[in-house]
Structure formats: structure tokens, C-alpha cells
C-alpha positions, -999 to 999 in steps of 0.1 A, spaced: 108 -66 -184 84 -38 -170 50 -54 -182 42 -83 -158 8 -84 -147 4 -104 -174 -30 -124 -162 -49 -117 -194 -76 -114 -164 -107 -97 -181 -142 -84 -166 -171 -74 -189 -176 -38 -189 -207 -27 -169 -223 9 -166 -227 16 -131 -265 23 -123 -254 50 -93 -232 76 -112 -241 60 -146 -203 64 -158 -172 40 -159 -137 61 -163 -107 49 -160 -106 10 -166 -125 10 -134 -162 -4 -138 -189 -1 -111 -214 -27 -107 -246 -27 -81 -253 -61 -64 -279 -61 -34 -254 -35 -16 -224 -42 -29 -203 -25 -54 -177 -46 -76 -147 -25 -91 -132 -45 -118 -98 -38 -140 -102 -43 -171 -77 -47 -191 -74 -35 -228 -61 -48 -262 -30 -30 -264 -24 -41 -225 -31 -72 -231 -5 -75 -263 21 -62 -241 15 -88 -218 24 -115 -243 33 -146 -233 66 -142 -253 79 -124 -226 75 -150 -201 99 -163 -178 97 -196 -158 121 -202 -126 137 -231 -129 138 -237 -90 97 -238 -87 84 -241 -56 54 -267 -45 25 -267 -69 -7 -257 -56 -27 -287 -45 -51 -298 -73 -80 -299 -49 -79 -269 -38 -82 -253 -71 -109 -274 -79 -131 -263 -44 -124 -222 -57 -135 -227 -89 -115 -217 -118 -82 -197 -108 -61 -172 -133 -25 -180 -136 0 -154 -133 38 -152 -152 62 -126 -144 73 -112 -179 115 -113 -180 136 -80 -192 131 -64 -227 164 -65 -227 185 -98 -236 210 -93 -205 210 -123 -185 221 -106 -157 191 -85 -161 166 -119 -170 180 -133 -139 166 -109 -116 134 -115 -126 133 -152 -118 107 -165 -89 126 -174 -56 119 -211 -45 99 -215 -10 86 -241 9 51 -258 3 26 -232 27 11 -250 56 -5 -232 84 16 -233 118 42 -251 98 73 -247 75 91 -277 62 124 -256 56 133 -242 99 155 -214 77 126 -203 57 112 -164 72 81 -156 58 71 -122 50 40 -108 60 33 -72 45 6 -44 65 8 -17 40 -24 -21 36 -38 -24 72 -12 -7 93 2 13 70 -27 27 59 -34 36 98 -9 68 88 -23 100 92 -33 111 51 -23 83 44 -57 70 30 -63 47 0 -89 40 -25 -102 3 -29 -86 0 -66 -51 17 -53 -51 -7 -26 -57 -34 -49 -31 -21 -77 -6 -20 -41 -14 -61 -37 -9 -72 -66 28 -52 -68 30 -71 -33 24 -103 -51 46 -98 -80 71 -89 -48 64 -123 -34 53 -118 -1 40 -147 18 5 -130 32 -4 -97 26 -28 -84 53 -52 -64 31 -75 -46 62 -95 -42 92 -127 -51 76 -152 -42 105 -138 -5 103 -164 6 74 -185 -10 44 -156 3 20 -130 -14 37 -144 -44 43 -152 -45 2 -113 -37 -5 -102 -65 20 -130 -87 -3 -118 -76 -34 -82 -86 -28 -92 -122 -15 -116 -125 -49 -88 -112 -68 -52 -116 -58 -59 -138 -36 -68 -164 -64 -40 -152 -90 -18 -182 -89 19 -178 -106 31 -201 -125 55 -215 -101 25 -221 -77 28 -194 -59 0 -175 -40 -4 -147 -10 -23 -157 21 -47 -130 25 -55 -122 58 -82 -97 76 -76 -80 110 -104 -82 141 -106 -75 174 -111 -104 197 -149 -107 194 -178 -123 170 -188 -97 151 -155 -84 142 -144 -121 132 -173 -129 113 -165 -100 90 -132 -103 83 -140 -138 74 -165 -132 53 -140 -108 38 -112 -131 34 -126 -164 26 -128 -161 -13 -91 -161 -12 -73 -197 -19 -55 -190 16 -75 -172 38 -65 -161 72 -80 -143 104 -57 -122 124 -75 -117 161 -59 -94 188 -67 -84 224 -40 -63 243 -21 -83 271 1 -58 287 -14 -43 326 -16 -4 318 -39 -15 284 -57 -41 305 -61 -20 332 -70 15 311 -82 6 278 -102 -32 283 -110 -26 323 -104 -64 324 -87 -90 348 -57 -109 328 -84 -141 335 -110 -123 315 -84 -115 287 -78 -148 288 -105 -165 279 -116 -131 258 -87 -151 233 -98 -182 238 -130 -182 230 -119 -157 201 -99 -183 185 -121 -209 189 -146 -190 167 -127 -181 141 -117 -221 135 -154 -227 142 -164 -209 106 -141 -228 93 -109 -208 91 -79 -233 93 -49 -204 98 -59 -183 128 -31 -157 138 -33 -143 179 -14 -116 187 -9 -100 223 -9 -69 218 16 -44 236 35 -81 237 64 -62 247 54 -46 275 34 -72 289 45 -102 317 62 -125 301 42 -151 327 9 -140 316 21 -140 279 30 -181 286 -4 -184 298 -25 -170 272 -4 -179 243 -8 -217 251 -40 -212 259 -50 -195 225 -28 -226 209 -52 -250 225 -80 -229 210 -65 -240 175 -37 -202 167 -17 -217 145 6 -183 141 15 -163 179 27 -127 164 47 -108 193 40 -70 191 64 -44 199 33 -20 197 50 14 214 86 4 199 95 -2 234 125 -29 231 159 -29 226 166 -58 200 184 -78 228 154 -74 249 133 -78 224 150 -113 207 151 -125 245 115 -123 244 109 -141 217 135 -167 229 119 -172 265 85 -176 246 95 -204 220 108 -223 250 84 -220 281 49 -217 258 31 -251 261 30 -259 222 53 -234 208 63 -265 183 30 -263 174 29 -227 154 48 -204 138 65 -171 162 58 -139 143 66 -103 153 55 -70 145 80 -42 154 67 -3 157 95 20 150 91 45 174 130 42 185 139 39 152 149 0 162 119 -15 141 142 -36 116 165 -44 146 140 -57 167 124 -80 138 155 -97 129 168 -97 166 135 -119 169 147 -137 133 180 -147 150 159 -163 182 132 -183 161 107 -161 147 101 -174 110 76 -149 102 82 -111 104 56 -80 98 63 -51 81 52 -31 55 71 -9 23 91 23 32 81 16 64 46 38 68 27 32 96 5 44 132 29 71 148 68 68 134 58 37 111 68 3 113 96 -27 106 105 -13 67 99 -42 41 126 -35 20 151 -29 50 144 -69 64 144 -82 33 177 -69 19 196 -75 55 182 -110 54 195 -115 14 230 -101 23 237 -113 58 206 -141 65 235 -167 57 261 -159 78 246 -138 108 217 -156 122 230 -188 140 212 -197 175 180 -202 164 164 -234 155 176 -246 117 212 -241 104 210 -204 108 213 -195 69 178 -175 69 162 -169 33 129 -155 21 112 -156 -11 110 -120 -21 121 -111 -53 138 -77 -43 136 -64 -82 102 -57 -74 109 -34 -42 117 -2 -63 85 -1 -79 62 -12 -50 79 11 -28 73 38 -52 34 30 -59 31 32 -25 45 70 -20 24 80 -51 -6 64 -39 -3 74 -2 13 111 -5 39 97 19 70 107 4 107 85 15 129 106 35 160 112 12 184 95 29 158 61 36 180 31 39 175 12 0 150 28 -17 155 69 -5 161 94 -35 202 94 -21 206 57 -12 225 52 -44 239 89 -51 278 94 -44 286 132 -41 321 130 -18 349 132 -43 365 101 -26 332 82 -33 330 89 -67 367 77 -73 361 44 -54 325 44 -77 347 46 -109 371 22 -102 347 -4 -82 312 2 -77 316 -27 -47 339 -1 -27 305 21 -14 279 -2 -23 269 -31 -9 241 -41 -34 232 -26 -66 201 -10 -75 195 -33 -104 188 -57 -76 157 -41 -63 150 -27 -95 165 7 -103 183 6 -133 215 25 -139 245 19 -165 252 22 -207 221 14 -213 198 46 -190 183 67 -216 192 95 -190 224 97 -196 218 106 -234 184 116 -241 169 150 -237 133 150 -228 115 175 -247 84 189 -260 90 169 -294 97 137 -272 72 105 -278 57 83 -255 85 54 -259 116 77 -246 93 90 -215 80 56 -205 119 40 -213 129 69 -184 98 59 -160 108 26 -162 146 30 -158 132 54 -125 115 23 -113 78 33 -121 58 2 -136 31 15 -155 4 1 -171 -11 17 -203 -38 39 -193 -14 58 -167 14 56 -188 -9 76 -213 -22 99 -188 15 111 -176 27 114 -211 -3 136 -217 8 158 -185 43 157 -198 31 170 -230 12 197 -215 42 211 -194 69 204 -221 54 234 -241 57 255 -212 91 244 -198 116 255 -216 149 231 -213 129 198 -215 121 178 -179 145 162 -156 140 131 -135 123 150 -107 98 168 -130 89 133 -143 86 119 -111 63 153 -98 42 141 -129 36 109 -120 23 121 -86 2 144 -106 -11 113 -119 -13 93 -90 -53 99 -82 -62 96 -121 -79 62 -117 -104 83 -91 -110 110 -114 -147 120 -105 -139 157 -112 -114 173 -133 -98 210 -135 -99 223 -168 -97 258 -162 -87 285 -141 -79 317 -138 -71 343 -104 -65 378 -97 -46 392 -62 -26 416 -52 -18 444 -26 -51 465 -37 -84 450 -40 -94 415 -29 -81 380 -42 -106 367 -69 -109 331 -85 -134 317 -113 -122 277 -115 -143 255 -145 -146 219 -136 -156 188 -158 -181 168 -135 -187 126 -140 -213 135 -164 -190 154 -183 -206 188 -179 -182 220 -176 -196 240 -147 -177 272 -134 -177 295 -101 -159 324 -90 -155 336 -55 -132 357 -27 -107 350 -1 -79 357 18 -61 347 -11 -56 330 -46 -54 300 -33 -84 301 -7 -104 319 -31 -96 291 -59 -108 264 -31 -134 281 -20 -150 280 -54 -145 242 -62 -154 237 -30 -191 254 -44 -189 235 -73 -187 200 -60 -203 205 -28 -184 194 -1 -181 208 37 -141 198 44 -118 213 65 -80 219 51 -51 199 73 -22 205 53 -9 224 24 26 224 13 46 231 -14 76 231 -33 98 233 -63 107 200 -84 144 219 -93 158 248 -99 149 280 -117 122 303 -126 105 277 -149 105 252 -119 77 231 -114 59 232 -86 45 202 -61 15 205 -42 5 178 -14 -29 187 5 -48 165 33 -84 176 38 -103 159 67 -143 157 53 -160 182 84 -173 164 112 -214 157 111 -212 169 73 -226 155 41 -188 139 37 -185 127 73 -161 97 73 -159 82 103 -142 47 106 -132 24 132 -94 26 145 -82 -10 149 -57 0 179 -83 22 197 -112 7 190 -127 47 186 -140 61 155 -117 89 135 -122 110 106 -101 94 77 -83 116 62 -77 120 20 -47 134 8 -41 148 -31 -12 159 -54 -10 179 -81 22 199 -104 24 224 -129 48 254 -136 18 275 -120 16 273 -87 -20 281 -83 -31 254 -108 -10 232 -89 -26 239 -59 -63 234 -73 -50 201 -85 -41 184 -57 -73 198 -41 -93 182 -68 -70 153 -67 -76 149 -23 -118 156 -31 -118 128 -58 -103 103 -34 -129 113 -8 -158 109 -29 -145 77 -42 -146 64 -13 -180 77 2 -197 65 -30 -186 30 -23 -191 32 16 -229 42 6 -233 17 -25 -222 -12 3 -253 -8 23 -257 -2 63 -227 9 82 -211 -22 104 -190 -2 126 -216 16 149 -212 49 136 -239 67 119 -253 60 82 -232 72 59 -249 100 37 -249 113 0 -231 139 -12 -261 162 -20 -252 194 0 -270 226 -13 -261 234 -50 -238 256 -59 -243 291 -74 -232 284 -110 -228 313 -129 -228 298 -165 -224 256 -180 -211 246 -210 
């Protein structure tokens, strides 16, 4: 039911010759500068990915072709595993949605929408909202299992360590076929120039379907003050753009316009036909400010399918920035006109106030895509392929994994999109759960009813592993193993402290606790602080290194908390500077746990410097790392999501320096070899 990665995919084990350790089922291998991060799955994972617990669709969709597998080589097979439990209500859900064979710039079925997600590239582009090569690569293959028709993985000219996560999901997902023949276009993002387009090709060409997504803005204020171009130059800027990318070989070329809707619709006939000529098979339309009404924005769209020389040709895409809050409206406003593919990415996370929200398009286009969207070309019944019970547990990975947190109230997967406090509401709910809700969450994969272990079992100190990962499941967290183990051992720790047992929100504060495991360079394991109104705030925190040594520091500050992160800063060695700190209590009550979410932003010229290309502004930025951590004591909370935001950054500066020279113009990247600390005594 849970279980269902079930490729049985397995990488030999290799000690990485750097750091000289492998935690975590993550394994680090050195080619000539190159790193390769592997899962590897164990023996117990791999039973519980038995192929007893299979389930085949009936209604498969077009096989890949034969020769195509045979060009790539050998390709795993992936089966989605059906419920534990013998419901076929429940097996249903799980069942793969038919789809139309994938051809570039074509789509047999004119009702067919495909889905193209930019968690990964877009979303990613959200301040703190940074991710580590294996996290991004957990997030595509949840994507997968979700069904989406291309997953754009990166920019891959921004740094050497995104340009090996884009890589790693082409090698990876991007040749995990399912059984029903079934598998994501992978696509890099690049500006409208060689060097940019040579890398993400070289990125995304391992994958079965590779793609190239190429941009320039169209629109005269970005012209005018960003490019300092005339519209001719832009012009053939794109052409020439396009034509290179289907010169290496690349047979599904996306162009997109950007500031589409602010630009001339004249000038946007021009180049669009041109850049068709050039060999775009997609034409994505960007709402890049959030600029359009939906009318104005689905007139667009309308006006382009009919006066664009070629517009048969390809498929009309759009990408809708929420910064009006019309994101979803625009993007099916452009559905109900002709565009058959639409971007977005889950909870909606994205540059300013996010983007078109997966899970919002989807769901509107399963309940009203058959009976709302007449006009455009087909019969108007619209459909995708998503399998929505995945949608819980993607959109979940991706809050734990970002820091990004839904809003309560978010539209189908917020903490209160399925709560009923009015006492009106909860009659109707009694009677008819149909009278206030117009889906269920079983359908997008939050269970509820007889058979939730919440409504009878107590979690406890004498709980076992089985009852907490029954609840994490029934919450909508998919766990493998190894982080189902690591959150059981958290739960076990704070189960003798807590008196009561845990609640749902405490096992959901654990799981962000969790969240930055699978980068767990260093590791708290112990602490203890002094403060008060007289005498000045002390901390000695003990860490365990990567070469499992205990090392220990104390030092001063204005208080227990900045004297706490003053000393691991000593003890690992970083120069960082502190964004954000907040916290707050899980529930009620003295014994409350408490949440801690930090973004630290590595200090500018230092040994962490982290500079990276921004694909919108073409300027370099500081990337920011963001960390959780909960316990019952606030302070040890707070020194674990410090540790948990400097593990991410040092993650992902040992694999920026283990990939070699620096492609985006900034500066080498540099070890982390600042000045030693003062350690007062090792174990």
C-alpha cells in the first residue's frame, strides 16, 4: 500500500575516497570530477518491496518503444505496490491512469493535459528553500510514482552540484520505466545561449526522454532593461538557440517567452513561429510577474494558437506565477483555450508568492475537466494522468525537505482542508460526508475512517515501530526503512520524556526532525547551557564528526541560544550568517514540544561561499540552507536544526568541489578548512 518504490534497483556500495565514509544509504564515489550518490537499497527494503504486492492497471498505456530501450542500455522496471489492506476501494486508488503514447509537439488524445512539475527548478528558486542532490532525487521519484508527464529537474549551468542532481535524475528516474510503460521526460532549464544549452544537455541526455527548455524574455521593459536588445536581436537570439539545441541532437526543444504576458502579442507571433521553424516543438506562455487576469490570460493563449504560423505544429504550455493569487486560474483559463500542457509545481512553492499549485490543477481538472472546459480544440472533457493518491505524500516530502511549511488553510493538502469544526459541518459530516466535501482524502492519499489507528491507539513510550509507522502512513508520510527507523528512534527518545504519549503533530515535528538525516555529516549528541539575569550565558555543545570522533566546545553570548551556535559553529568551522530563527510549540502544555526552523546564508567571500547562478536574473546569489530540529527542550531543538541547516550546506559544497571547476563564472568553490577550532577535550 505504502511501499512502492519497489525497483529492486541496487548499487554496490563504495567508500568515498574524499570523506572516506558512506552514512545513510547514500554512497559517494570519485570519477575524474564527478561524484555519484547512489541509494542503495537494503534486504529488509527490498522484502517489503515484494512483488506480491504488485498491482497492474488494467487500462495500460502505450508500451515503450523496444528500440529505444535497446539504444539506453538496460532500463529497471518500476510497479506501484497496491494497499495492505484488501479494500478495493482502497486497491483502486492505486491503479496507473492510462495516457496517450508521448510524442514531442504531439498528443494523439486533443483532451489529454500533460503535467509538467518545477519543484525542482522553480520551486527550488524559493528563498531557504534549498535542496540536497539525494532529496531532490527522493522528490522525483515521488513525482514519478505521481505520474507527471516531465519533471523539470534544474538549471544545470547554475553550479557543478546542480548540474550533477539534474544528471542524476536523467540516469536514474529518468530510465525507471513502470510497468505500464510509463516514463517522466526529464528536462533541464538554459538561457538562450551555447554554453548554457550544452549543459543542460549533457545533463539531461541519459534520460529515455530528454528535453531542453531554452528561454529569453520577450516583453519591452526586460528587453529594454535587463537584455539591452532590439526585439530583432531577441529574435534571432531564439532562433539560433533552438536550432542548437536540435543540433546536439535533442528532438523535444521547449521555448518560452519570458514575461509572455506582458509582452506584444505581435512580437510574440513573430518569434514564436520563428523559434517553430527552428525545430520548438513545445511554446510555454509565461505569466512571469502573475500579471493576468484568467480572461486575459486564456485570450492570450487563444489569439496565439490561431495567428502563430505553425501552432498545429507543437504543443501550447503555460507557466502561471501566483503573485495575484490567480496562478491555478490562469493555467486552466489557458486549459479551457488549448493549452495541453500546464506548469506547476507541489504546494505551490516558488520565486516570490510561488507558482500554479500541482495539486490545485490536478484535482480541478479530475472533478470539473469533463464538464467545464468546452471551446478549446477536442471535446472539451480534459483528463491527466496523475494518480492523485500520491499527492499527500509528495506534497508532504516536499515541506519536510524544503522547510516550507503549507499554509493551514491551503486548498487540498493544508493541515485544515479536511477538518470540520462548525457544529453545522459536523452534522452534515455525520450524516453525509458529500454535504462539505467535495473529494475525499483517501483520494489523494490521506487516510481517515474505522480503520485509522488514531482513533484507538495511544502512542507511547512502550509503543513499537509497526503502530508509529501504521500512524505515519495513515498521516500520508511514505517512508522507507532507514527513515522510518531514524523517527522511531526520535519518537523513542522523546516518549520517555513526554508524558501522555505523542499526538499527530508531535509525530509530524519528528519527522521534520528527521527530514536532513540522509545529510547527517555532524550530529548533536550532547549539550548542556547556563543563563540567567546574573552572569553571562554559557554553552559546551559535543558533536559526533563523519569520522565519528566526539569533539566538544564551550563558549559565550548574548544568550543560550547564541552561545550554543557560537560553539558548533567553532567546532565545524564554518563562517555563516543567521537569516531566520523561529520557533514554536507542536501542542499544548508544559511538556509541548518545540519546533525549530533556521535559514543560514554561508557569509559572503568565506570558506562556505555559495554562490550560484539565478536562472531569472542571470546574477549570482548566495543559496541559502534551511534546518529543523524538535525536542521538549527548546535549546536542543534549536542546536538541532542548526546542525540540521550546516549539514545541508556542507553536503552540498562537498559535492560542488568533488564536481571539478565551477561553470557558472563565479569563483572556485573552496574547502571547508577554516582555522580549527579550540577543542577543549575528544573522546
Amino acid at each position: 500500500f505504502w511501499h512502492t518504490d519497489a525497483t529492486n534497483h541496487h548499487t554496490k556500495p563504495t567508500a568515498c575516497k574524499y570523506y572516506n565514509f558512506s552514512r545513510n544509504n547514500i554512497t559517494m564515489r570519485f570519477f575524474p570530477g564527478a561524484v555519484l550518490a547512489a541509494l542503495s537499497l537494503g534486504a529488509a527494503s527490498t522484502a517489503a518491496f515484494s512483488s506480491n504486492n504488485k498491482i497492474i492497471s488494467s487500462r495500460s498505456s502505450a508500451s515503450l518503444k523496444s528500440p529505444v530501450a535497446r539504444v539506453r542500455g538496460t532500463i529497471s522496471t518500476t510497479a506501484l505496490s497496491s494497499s495492505m489492506s484488501t479494500d478495493p476501494a482502497i486497491a483502486e486508488l492505486y491503479k496507473r491512469k492510462s495516457r496517450p503514447e508521448y510524442i514531442p509537439g504531439r498528443i494523439d488524445d486533443p483532451d489529454y493535459v500533460r503535467i509538467f512539475d518545477t519543484t525542482l527548478r522553480d520551486g527550488e528558486q524559493s528563498p531557504g528553500a534549498t535542496l540536497t542532490s539525494s532529496e531532490k532525487l527522493e522528490i522525483a521519484r515521488n513525482l514519478a510514482k505521481l505520474g507527471v508527464d516531465i519533471i523539470e529537474a534544474g538549471f544545470p549551468i547554475a553550479s557543478p552540484d546542480d548540474f550533477a542532481g539534474v544528471k542524476q535524475i536523467a540516469d536514474v528516474v529518468g530510465n525507471e520505466v513502470f510497468e505500464d510503460g510509463y516514463v517522466p521526460v526529464i528536462a533541464g532549464l538554459s538561457r538562450a545561449n551555447e554554453k548554457d544549452i550544452a549543459r543542460a544537455w549533457d545533463a539531461v541526455k541519459g534520460a529515455i526522454r530528454p528535453r531542453i527548455h531554452t528561454f529569453i524574455a520577450t516583453s519591452e521593459i526586460h528587453m529594454r532593461s535587463k537584455l539591452n536588445k532590439t526585439p530583432d536581436e531577441v529574435v534571432a537570439i531564439a532562433v539560433n538557440a533552438v536550432k542548437y539545441a536540435k543540433s546536439l541532437g535533442c528532438d523535444d526543444i521547449e521555448f518560452s517567452p519570458e514575461d509572455a504576458g506582458r509582452s506584444d502579442p505581435e512580437f510574440l507571433y513573430r518569434i514564436l513561429a520563428e523559434t517553430i521553424d527552428a525545430g520548438a516543438t513545445t511554446l510555454n506562455i509565461p505569466d512571469t510577474t502573475g500579471w493576468n487576469m484568467p480572461w486575459e490570460f486564456g485570450e492570450l493563449i487563444k489569439k496565439l494558437r490561431e495567428n502563430v504560423r505553425g501552432a498545429e505544429n507543437v504543443i501550447f504550455s503555460t507557466h502561471c506565477q501566483n503573485d495575484l493569487g490567480l496562478a491555478t486560474a490562469n493555467s486552466l483559463s489557458g486549459a479551457l483555450n488549448g493549452a495541453r500542457q500546464l506548469e506547476c509545481t507541489i504546494n505551490g512553492i516558488g520565486e516570490r508568492a510561488g507558482n500554479a499549485s500541482l495539486e490545485e490543477i490536478v484535482m480541478a481538472l479530475a472533478l470539473k475537466g469533463d464538464e467545464q472546459f468546452v471551446g478549446g480544440p477536442g471535446t472539451g472533457k480534459l483528463f491527466t494522468a496523475i494518480n492523485p493518491v500520491y499527492i499527500t505524500p509528495t506534497s508532504k516530502m516536499v515541506a519536510e525537505y524544503t522547510g516550507m511549511k503549507c499554509q493551514p488553510h491551503k486548498a487540498i493538502v493544508g493541515a485544515n482542508a479536511f477538518q470540520h469544526e462548525s457544529g453545522i459541518h459536523q452534522d452534515g459530516m455525520i450524516k453525509d460526508k458529500s454535504t462539505y466535501e467535495i473529494m475525499t482524502p483517501e483520494s489523494i492519499g490521506l487516510m481517515r475512517g474505522e480503520s485509522q489507528s488514531g482513533a484507538g491507539i495511544v502512542l507511547g513510550k512502550h509503543s513499537g515501530r509497526n503502530a508509529v509507522g501504521t500512524r505515519l502512513r495513515e498521516l500520508g508520510y511514505d517512508l522507507d526503512l532507514d527513515k522510518l527507523n531514524a523517527v522511531f528512534a526520535r519518537f523513542k527518545e522523546v516518549a520517555e520524556k513526554k508524558k501522555g504519549g505523542l499526538d499527530d503533530d508531535d509525530l509530524e515535528s519528528l519527522v521534520s526532525d528527521q527530514s536532513g538525516s540522509m545529510n547527517e555529516l555532524w550530529k548533536v549528541t550532547g549539550l548542556q547551557a547556563t543563563t540567567g539575569l546574573s552572569g553571562i550565558p554559557t554553552a559546551t555543545v559535543k558533536l559526533m564528526g563523519p569520522d565519528g570522533v566526539e569533539r566538544y566546545v564551550s563558549s559565550t553570548g548574548t544568550g543560550p541560544v547564541d552561545a550554543v551556535y557560537k560553539a558548533i559553529d567553532q567546532i565545524i568551522g564554518v563562517e555563516v550568517t543567521l537569516e531566520s530563527y523561529a520557533m514554536n510549540s507542536v501542542n499544548e502544555g508544559i511538556e509541548a514540544l518545540a519546533s525549530t526552523r533556521v535559514v543560514v546564508v554561508p557569509t559572503m567571500d568565506g570558506p562556505n561561499d555559495s554562490a550560484v547562478m539565478d536562472a531569472q536574473t542571470s546574477q549570482l546569489r548566495e543559496k541559502k540552507f534551511s534546518g529543523s530540529g524538535s525536542d521538549t527542550d527548546i535549546i536542543t531543538s534549536s542546536a538541532r536544526a542548526y546542525v540540521s541547516a550546516l549539514n545541508k550546506l556542507l553536503t552540498w559544497k562537498m559535492r560542488r568541489m568533488a564536481n571539478g571547476a565551477d561553470q557558472t563564472g563565479a569563483k572556485d568553490a573552496v574547502a571547508v578548512d577554516g582555522e580549527a577550532p579550540l577543542v577543549v577535550g575528544a573522546n
